[in-house]
N, C-alpha and C positions, 0 to 999 in steps of 0.2 A: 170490832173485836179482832179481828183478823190482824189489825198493824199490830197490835201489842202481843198477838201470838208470833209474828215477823220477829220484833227486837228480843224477844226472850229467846230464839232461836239463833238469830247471829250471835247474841251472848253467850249462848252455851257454847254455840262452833268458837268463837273468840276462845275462849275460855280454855274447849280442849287443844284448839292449834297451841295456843299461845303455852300451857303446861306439855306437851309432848315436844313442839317447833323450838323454843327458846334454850338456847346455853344456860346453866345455870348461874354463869358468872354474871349474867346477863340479869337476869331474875333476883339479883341480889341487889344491884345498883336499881333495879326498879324498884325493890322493899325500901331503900335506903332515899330513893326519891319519893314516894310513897310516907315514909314517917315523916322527911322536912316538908310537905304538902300540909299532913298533917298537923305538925307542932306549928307553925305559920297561922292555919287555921284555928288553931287553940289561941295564939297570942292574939290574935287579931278578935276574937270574941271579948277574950282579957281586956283588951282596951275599950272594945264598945261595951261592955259592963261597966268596968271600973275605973276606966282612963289611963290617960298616959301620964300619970307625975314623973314618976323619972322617963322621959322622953330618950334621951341615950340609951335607955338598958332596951328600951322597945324595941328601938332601930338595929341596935347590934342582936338581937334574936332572930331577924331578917335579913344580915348578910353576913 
C-alpha cells in the first residue's frame, strides 16, 4: 500500500507545481494538446467500432 500512497503524492506535488510553476500560455497549448490526444482517441474507438469506410476522412482527423 505504501507505492500507491508514493504515486498519489507525486501527483498531487505534480499537480500543485505544475498549477503555480507553469505560464499560462504554456497551459493552454497543453489544453489544446490535451483535446487533439483526446479527439484522436475518440476517432480511433470510431473505427474499432464501426470502421474505416471512408478511409481518407479517417486519415485527415489525424493530421
Amino acid at each position: 500500500m505504501s507505492g500507491a500512497g508514493s504515486v498519489g503524492s507525486v501527483v498531487r506535488r505534480f499537480l500543485a507545481e505544475y498549477g503555480s510553476g507553469t505560464p499560462s500560455r504554456l497551459k493552454v497549448l497543453d489544453a489544446y494538446l490535451l483535446y487533439v490526444l483526446l479527439t484522436g482517441a475518440l476517432q480511433f474507438g470510431y473505427c474499432l467500432g464501426v470502421g474505416t469506410f471512408p478511409f481518407n476522412s479517417f486519415l485527415s482527423g489525424f493530421i
